[in-house]
C-alpha positions as CSV (number, residue, x, y, z in Angstrom):
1,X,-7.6,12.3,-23.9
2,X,-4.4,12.9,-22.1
3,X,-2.7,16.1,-23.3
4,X,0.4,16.9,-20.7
5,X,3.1,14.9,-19.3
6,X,1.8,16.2,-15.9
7,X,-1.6,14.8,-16.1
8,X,0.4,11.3,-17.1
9,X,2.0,11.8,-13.5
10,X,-0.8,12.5,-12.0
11,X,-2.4,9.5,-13.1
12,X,0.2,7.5,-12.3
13,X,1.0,8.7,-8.7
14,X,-3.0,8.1,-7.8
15,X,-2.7,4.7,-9.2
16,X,-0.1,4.2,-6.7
17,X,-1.4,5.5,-4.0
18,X,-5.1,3.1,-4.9
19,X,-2.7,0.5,-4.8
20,X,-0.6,1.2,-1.8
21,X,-3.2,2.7,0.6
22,X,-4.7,-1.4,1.8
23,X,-0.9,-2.1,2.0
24,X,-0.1,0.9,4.5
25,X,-3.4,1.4,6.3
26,X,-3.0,-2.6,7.1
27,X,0.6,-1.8,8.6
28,X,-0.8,1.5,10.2
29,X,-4.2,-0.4,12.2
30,X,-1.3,-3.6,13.1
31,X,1.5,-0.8,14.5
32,X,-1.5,0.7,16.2
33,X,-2.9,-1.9,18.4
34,X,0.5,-2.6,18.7
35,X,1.5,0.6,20.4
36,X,-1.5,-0.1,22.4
37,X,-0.4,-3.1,23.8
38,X,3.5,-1.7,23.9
39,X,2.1,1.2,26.3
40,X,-0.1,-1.3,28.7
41,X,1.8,-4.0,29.3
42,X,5.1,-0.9,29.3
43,X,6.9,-3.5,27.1
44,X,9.2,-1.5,25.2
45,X,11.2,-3.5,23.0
46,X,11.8,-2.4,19.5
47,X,11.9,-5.5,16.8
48,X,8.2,-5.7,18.7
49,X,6.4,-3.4,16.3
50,X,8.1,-3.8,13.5
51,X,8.4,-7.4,13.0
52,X,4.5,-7.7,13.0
53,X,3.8,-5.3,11.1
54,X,6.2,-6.9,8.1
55,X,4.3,-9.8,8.4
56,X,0.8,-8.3,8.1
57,X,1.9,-5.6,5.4
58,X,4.0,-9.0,3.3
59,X,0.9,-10.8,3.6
60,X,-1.9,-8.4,2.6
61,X,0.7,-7.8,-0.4
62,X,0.1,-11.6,-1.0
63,X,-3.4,-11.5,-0.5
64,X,-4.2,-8.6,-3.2
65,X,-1.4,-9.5,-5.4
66,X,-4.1,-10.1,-8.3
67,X,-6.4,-6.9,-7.6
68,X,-3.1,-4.6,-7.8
69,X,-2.0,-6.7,-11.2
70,X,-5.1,-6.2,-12.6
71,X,-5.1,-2.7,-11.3
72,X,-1.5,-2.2,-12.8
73,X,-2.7,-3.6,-16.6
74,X,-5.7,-1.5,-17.0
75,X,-3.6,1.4,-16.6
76,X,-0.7,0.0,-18.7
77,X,-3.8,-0.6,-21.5
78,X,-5.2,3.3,-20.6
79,X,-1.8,4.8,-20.9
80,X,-0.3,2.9,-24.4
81,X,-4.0,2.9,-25.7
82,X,-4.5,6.8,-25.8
83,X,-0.9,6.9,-27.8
């Protein structure tokens, strides 16, 4: 049973990170091979990296849109249940 405010946090802030971390590590592998291709071809324009990795970060947010809403309601149920 949950017994401190800060244990509520701390719940909360590694749910967010679970969720978050495919979202990031997808933008961080995408601005990655990016900078790879940036520093051998020496094109160095900016909008290059980020533009791409918008698009791959928007759409893996598409793609596990369910997994975090499931996510998201267990822990709504967790917290509101142990009331």
């Amino acid at each position: 049973m949950i017994q401190d405010p800060v244990d509520v946090a701390r719940l909360a802030l590694m749910q967010a990170l679970i969720i978050a971390l495919p979202i990031l590590g997808s933008g961080l592998v995408v601005g990655l091979f990016i900078s790879l291709f940036q520093a051998v071809t020496q094109i160095q324009e900016q909008t290059l990296s980020f533009v791409p990795k918008i698009v791959v970060m928007l759409l893996v947010a598409m793609v596990l849109l369910s997994w975090i809403s499931a996510r998201m309601i267990d822990f709504a149920v967790e917290m509101f249940g142990r009331m």
